[in-house]
DRENPA-3360 file (N, C-alpha, C; in nm, 2 decimals, always signed):
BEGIN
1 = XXXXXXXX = -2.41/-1.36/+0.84/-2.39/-1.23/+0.78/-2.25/-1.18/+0.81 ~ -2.20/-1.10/+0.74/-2.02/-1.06/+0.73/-2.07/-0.94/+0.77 ~ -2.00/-0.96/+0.93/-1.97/-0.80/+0.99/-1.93/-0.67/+0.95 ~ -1.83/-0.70/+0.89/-1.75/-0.63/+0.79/-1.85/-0.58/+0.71 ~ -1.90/-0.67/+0.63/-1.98/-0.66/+0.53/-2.11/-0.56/+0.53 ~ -2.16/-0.58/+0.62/-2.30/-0.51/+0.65/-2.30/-0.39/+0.71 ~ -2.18/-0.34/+0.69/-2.18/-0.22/+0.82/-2.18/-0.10/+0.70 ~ -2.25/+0.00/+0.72/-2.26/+0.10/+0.61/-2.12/+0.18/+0.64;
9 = XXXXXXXX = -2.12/+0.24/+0.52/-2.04/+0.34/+0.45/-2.07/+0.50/+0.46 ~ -2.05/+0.56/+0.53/-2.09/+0.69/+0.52/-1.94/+0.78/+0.41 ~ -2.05/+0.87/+0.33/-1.95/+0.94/+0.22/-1.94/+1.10/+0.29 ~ -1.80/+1.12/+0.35/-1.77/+1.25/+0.41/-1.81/+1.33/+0.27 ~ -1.88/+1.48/+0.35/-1.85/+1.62/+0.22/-1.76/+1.62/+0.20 ~ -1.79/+1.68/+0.01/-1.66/+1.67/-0.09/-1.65/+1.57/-0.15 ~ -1.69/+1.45/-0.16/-1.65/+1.30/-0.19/-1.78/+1.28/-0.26 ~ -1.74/+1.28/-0.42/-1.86/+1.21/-0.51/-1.84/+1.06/-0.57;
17 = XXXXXXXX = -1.99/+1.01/-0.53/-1.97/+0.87/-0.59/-2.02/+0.86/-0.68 ~ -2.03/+0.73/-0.76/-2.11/+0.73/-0.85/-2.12/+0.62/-0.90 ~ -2.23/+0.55/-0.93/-2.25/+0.39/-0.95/-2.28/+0.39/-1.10 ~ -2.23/+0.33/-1.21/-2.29/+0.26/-1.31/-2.29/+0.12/-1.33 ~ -2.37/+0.08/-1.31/-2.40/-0.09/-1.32/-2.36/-0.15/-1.23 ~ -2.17/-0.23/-1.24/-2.08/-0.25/-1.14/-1.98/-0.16/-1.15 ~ -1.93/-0.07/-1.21/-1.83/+0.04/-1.16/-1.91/+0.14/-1.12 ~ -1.78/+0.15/-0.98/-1.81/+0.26/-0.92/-1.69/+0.37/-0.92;
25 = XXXXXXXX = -1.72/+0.47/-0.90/-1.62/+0.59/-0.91/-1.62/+0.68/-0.81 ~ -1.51/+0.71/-0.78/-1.52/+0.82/-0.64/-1.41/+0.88/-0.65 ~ -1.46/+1.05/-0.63/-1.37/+1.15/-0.67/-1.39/+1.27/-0.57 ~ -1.26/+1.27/-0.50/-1.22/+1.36/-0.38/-1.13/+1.45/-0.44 ~ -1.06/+1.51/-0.27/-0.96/+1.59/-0.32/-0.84/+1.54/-0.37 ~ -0.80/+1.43/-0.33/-0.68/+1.38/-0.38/-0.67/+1.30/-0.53 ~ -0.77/+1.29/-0.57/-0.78/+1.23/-0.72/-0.91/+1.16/-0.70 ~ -0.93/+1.10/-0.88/-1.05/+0.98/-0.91/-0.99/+0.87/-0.89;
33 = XXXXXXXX = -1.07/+0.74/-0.80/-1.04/+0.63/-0.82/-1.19/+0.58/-0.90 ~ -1.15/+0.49/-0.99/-1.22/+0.37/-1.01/-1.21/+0.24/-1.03 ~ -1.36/+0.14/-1.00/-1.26/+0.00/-0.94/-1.46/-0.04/-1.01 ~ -1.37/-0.17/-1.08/-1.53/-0.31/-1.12/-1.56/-0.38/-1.02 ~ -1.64/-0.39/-0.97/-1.71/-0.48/-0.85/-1.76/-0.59/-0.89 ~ -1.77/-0.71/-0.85/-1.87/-0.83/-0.89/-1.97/-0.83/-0.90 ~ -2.01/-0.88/-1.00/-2.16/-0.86/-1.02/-2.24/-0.91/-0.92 ~ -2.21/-1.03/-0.88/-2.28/-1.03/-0.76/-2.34/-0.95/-0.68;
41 = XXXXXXXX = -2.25/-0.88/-0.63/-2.27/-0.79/-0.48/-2.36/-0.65/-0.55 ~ -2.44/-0.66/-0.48/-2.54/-0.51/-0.47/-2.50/-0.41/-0.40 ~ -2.48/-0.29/-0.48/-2.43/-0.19/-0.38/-2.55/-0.05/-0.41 ~ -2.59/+0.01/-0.29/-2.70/+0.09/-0.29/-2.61/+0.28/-0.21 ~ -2.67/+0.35/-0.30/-2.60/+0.46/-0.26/-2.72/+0.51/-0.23 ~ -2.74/+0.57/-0.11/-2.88/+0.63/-0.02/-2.84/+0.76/+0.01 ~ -2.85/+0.86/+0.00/-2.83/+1.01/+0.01/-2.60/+1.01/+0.02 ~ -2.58/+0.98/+0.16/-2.44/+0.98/+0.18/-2.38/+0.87/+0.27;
49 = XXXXXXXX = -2.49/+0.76/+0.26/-2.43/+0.64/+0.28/-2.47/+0.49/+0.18 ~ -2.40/+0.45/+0.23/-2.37/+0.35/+0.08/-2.34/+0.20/+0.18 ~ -2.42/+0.10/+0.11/-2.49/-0.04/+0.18/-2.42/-0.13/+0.06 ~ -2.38/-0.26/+0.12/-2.34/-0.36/-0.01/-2.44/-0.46/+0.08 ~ -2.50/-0.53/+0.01/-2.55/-0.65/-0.01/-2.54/-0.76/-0.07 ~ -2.56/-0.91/-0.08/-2.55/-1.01/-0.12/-2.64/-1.11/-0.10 ~ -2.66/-1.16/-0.29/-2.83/-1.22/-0.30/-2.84/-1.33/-0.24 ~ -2.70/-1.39/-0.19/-2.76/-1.55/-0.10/-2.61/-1.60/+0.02;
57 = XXXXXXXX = -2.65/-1.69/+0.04/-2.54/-1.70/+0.14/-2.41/-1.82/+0.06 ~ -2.41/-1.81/-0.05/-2.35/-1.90/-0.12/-2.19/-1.85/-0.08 ~ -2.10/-1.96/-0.05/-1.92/-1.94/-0.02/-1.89/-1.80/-0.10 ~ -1.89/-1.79/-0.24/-1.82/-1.72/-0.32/-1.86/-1.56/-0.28 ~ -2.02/-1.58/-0.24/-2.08/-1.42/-0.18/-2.06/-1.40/-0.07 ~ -2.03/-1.51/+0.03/-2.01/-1.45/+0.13/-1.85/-1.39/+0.18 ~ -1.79/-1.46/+0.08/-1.62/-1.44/+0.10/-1.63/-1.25/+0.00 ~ -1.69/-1.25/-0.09/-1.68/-1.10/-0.17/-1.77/-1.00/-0.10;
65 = XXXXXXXX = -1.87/-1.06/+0.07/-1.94/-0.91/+0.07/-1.85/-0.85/+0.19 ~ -1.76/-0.90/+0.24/-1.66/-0.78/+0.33/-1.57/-0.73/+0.24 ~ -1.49/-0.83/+0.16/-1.43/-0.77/+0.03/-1.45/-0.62/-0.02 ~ -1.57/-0.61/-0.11/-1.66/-0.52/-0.17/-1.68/-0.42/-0.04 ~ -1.69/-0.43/+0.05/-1.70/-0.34/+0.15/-1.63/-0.24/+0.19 ~ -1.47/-0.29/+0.20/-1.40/-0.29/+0.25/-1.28/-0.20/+0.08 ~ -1.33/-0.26/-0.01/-1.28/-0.19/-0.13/-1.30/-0.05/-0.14 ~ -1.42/-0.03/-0.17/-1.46/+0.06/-0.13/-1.49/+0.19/-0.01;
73 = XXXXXXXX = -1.49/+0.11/+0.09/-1.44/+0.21/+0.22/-1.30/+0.29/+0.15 ~ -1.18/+0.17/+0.13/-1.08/+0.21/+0.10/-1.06/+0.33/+0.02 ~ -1.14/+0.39/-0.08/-1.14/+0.43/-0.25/-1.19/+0.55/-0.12 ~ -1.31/+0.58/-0.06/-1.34/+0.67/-0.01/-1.24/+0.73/+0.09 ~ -1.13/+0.64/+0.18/-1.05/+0.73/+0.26/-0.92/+0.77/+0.17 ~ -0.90/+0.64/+0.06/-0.77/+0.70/-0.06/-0.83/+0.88/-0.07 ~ -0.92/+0.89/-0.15/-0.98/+1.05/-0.17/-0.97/+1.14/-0.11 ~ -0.95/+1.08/+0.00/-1.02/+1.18/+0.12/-0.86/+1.22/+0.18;
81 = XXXXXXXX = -0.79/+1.16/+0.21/-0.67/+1.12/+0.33/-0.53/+1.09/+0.27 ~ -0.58/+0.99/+0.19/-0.47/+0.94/+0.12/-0.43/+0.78/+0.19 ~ -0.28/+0.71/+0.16/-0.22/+0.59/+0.20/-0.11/+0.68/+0.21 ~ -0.01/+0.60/+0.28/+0.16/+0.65/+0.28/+0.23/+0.50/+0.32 ~ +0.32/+0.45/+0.29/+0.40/+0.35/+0.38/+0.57/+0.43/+0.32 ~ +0.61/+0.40/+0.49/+0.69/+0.47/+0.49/+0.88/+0.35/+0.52 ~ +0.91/+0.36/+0.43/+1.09/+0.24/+0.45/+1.16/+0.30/+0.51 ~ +1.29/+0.23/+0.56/+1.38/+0.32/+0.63/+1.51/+0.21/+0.59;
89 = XXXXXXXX = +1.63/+0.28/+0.49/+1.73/+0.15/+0.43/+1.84/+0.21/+0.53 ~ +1.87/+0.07/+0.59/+1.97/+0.02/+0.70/+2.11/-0.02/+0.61 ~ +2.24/+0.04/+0.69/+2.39/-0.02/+0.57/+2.43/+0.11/+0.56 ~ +2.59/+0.04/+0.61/+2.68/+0.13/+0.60/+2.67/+0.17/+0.50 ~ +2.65/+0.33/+0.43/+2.69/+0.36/+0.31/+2.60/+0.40/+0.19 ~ +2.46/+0.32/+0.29/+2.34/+0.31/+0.17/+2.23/+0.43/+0.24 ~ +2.19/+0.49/+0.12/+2.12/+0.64/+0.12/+2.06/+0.59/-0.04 ~ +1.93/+0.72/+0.01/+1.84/+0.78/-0.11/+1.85/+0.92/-0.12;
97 = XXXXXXXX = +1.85/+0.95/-0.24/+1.77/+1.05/-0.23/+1.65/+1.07/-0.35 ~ +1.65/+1.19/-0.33/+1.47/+1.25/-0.45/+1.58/+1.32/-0.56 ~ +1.57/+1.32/-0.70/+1.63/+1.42/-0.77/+1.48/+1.43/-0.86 ~ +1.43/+1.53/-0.87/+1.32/+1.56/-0.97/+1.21/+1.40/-0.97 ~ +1.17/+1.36/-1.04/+1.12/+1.28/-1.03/+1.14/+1.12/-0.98 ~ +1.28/+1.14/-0.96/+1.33/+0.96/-0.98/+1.37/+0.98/-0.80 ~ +1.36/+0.83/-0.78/+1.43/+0.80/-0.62/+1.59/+0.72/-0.66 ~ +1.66/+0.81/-0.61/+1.82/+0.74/-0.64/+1.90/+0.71/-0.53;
105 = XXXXXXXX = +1.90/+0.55/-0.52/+1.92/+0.48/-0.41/+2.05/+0.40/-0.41 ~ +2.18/+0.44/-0.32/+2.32/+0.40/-0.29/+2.31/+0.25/-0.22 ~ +2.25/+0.17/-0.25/+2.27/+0.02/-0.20/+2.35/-0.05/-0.17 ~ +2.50/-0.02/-0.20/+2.59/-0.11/-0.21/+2.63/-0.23/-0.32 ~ +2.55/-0.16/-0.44/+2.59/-0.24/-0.55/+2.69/-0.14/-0.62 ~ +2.73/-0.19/-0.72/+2.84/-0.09/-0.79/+2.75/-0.01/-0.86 ~ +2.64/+0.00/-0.84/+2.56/+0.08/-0.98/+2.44/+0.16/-0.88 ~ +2.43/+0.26/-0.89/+2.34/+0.34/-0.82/+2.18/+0.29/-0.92;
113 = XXXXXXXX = +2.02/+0.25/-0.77/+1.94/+0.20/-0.84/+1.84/+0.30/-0.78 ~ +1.79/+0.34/-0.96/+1.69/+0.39/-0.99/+1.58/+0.38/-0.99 ~ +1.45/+0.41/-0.95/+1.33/+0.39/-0.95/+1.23/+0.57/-1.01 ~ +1.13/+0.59/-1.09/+1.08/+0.65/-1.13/+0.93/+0.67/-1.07 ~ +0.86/+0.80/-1.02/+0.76/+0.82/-0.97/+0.69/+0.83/-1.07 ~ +0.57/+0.77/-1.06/+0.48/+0.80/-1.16/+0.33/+0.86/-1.07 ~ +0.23/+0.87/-1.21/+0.12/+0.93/-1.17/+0.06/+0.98/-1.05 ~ +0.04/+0.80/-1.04/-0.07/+0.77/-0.90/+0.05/+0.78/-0.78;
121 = XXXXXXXX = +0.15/+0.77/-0.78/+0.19/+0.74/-0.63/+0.31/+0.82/-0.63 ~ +0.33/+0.96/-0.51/+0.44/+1.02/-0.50/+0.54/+0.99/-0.40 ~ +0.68/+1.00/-0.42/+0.76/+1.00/-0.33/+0.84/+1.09/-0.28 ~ +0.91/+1.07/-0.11/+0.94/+1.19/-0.07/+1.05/+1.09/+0.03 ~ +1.16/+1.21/+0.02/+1.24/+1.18/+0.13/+1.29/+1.28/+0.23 ~ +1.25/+1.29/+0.34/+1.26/+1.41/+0.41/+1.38/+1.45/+0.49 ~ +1.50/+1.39/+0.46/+1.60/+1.42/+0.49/+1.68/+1.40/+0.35 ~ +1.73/+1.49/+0.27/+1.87/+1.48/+0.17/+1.99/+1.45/+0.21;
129 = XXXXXXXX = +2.10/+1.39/+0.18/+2.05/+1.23/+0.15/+2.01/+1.17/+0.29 ~ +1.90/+1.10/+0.28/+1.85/+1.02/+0.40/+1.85/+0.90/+0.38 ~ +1.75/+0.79/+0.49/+1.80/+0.68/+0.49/+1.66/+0.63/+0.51 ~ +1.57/+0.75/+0.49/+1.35/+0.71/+0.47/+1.32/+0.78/+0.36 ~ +1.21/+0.69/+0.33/+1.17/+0.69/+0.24/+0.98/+0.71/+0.24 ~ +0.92/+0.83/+0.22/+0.80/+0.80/+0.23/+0.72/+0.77/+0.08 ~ +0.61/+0.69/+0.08/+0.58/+0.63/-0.07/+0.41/+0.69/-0.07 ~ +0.31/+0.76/-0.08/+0.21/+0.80/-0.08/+0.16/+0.79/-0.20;
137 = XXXXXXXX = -0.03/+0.81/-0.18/-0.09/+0.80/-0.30/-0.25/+0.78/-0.22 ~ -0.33/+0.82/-0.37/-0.51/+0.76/-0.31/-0.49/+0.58/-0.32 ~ -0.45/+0.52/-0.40/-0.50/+0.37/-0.46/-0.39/+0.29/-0.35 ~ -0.45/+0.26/-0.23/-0.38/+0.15/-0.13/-0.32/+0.03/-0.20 ~ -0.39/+0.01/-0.29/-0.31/-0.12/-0.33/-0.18/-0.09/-0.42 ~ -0.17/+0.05/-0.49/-0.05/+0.07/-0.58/+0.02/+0.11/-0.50 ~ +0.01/+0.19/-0.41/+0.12/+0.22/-0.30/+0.12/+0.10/-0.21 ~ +0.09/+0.04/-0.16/+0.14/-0.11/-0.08/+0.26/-0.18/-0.23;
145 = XXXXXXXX = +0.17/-0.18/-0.35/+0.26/-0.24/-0.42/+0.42/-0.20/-0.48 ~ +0.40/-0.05/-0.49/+0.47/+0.02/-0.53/+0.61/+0.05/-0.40 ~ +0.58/-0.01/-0.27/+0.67/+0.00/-0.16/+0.69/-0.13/-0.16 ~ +0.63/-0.23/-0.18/+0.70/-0.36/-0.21/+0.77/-0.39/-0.35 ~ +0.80/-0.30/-0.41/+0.88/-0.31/-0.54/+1.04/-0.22/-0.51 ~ +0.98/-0.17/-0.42/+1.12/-0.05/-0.38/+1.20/-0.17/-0.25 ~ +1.10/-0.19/-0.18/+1.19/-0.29/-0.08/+1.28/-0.43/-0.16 ~ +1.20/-0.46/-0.24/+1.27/-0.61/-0.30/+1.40/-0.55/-0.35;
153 = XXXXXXXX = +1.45/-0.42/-0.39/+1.58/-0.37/-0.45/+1.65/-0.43/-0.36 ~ +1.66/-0.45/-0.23/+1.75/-0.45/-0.16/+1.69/-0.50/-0.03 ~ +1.61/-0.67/-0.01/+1.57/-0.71/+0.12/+1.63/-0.70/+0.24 ~ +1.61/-0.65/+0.33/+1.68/-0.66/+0.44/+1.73/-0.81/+0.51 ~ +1.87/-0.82/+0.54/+1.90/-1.00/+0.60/+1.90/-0.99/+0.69 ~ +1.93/-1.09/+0.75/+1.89/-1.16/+0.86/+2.03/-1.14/+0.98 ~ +2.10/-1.13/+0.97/+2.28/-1.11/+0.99/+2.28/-0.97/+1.07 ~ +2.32/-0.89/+0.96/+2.36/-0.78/+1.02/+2.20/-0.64/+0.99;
161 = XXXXXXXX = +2.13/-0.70/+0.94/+1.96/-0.61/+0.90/+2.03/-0.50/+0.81 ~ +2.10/-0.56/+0.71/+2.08/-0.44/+0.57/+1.99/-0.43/+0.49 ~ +1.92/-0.36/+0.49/+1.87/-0.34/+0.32/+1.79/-0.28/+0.34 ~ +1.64/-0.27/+0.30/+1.53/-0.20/+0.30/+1.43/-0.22/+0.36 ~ +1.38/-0.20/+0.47/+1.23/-0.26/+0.56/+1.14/-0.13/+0.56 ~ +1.01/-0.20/+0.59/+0.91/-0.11/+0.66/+0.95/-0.05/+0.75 ~ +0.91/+0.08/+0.80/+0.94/+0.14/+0.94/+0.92/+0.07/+1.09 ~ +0.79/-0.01/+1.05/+0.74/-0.10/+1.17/+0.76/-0.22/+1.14;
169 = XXXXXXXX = +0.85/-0.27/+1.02/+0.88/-0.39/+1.03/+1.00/-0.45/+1.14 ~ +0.97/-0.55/+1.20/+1.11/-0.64/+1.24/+1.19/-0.73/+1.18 ~ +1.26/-0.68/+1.22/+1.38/-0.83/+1.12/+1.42/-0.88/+1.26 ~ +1.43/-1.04/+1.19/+1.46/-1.11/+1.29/+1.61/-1.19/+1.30 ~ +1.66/-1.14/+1.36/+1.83/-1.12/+1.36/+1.87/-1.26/+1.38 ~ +2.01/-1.29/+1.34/+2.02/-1.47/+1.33/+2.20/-1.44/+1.37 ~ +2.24/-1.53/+1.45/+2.33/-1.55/+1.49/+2.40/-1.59/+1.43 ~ +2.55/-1.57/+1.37/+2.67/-1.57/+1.26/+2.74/-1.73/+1.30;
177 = XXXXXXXX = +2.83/-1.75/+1.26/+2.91/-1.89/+1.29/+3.01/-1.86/+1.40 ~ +2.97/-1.94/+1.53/+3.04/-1.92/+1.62/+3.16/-2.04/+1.61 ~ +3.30/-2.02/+1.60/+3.39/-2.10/+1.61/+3.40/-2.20/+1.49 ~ +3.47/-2.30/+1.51/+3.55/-2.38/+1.35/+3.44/-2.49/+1.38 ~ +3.54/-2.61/+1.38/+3.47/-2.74/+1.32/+3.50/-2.80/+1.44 ~ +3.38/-2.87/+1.45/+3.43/-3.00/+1.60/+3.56/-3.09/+1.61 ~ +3.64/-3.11/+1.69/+3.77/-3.23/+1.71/+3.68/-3.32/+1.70 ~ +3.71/-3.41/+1.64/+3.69/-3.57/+1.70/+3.76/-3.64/+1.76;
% end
């Protein structure tokens, strides 16, 4: 049995679920999420907790009932709390800032790079012009994605650590060319 899997769900006040068939929907204070589940997996909503089960022990059910568990946990603290991941761009020179909706980012290319906030996921920079970047939202996965589309503008290297990382990422620093070519 998946640890993960079997462990109930309790739904804090304020947080409505709601099951039709396999969608489920849940709507907090921070927005509605909804998400299709596999048909497979059984999911039981009991007053304010919520159970996933699975009809057999077959690979494909047992790999989707922590899955399914764990999706859903998520949808219930997106509503409730939210996600955030938060960058910090390293480089002489290189800054963001917020102007109205867009993030406008000094990279060190000749051309200042743009990126556009949408719907689901807000951003914030709490220093003008600063050098963090915070990326928030309910849907974990658009915000994990949506901070990995902001980092690729500008990967951080290996050399001197420019570009764009997670806050708790490390870069792993690499030593330059020490001296010429060997005499023979």
């Amino acid at each position: 049995m998946s640890r993960i899997g079997r462990q109930p769900i309790t739904v804090p006040a304020g947080v409505d679920v709601k099951l039709d068939g396999n969608v489920i929907t849940v709507k907090g204070a921070k927005g509605t999420l909804t998400r299709e589940l596999h048909p497979n997996m059984n999911v039981a909503i009991d007053g304010s907790v919520i159970t996933v089960t699975r009809p057999n022990d077959e690979k494909l059910n047992r790999s989707l009932h922590g899955l399914t568990r764990t999706l859903i946990n998520n949808m219930i603290i997106g509503v409730t709390e939210g996600f955030k991941k938060e960058l910090e761009v390293n480089g002489v020179g290189y800054r963001v800032l917020k102007q109205g909706k867009q993030l406008v980012m000094n990279l060190g290319y000749s051309h200042q790079v743009i990126v556009e906030e949408n719907d689901d996921i807000s951003i914030d920079v709490p220093k003008q012009p600063g050098n963090r970047i915070v990326i928030s939202g309910a849907d974990k996965q658009k915000v994990g994605q949506f901070a990995a589309e902001v980092r690729e503008k500008r990967p951080p290297e290996p050399y001197k650590g420019k570009g764009i990382k997670y806050v708790d990422e490390y870069i792993r620093r690499k030593e330059g060319k020490t001296g010429g070519k060997k005499k023979k």
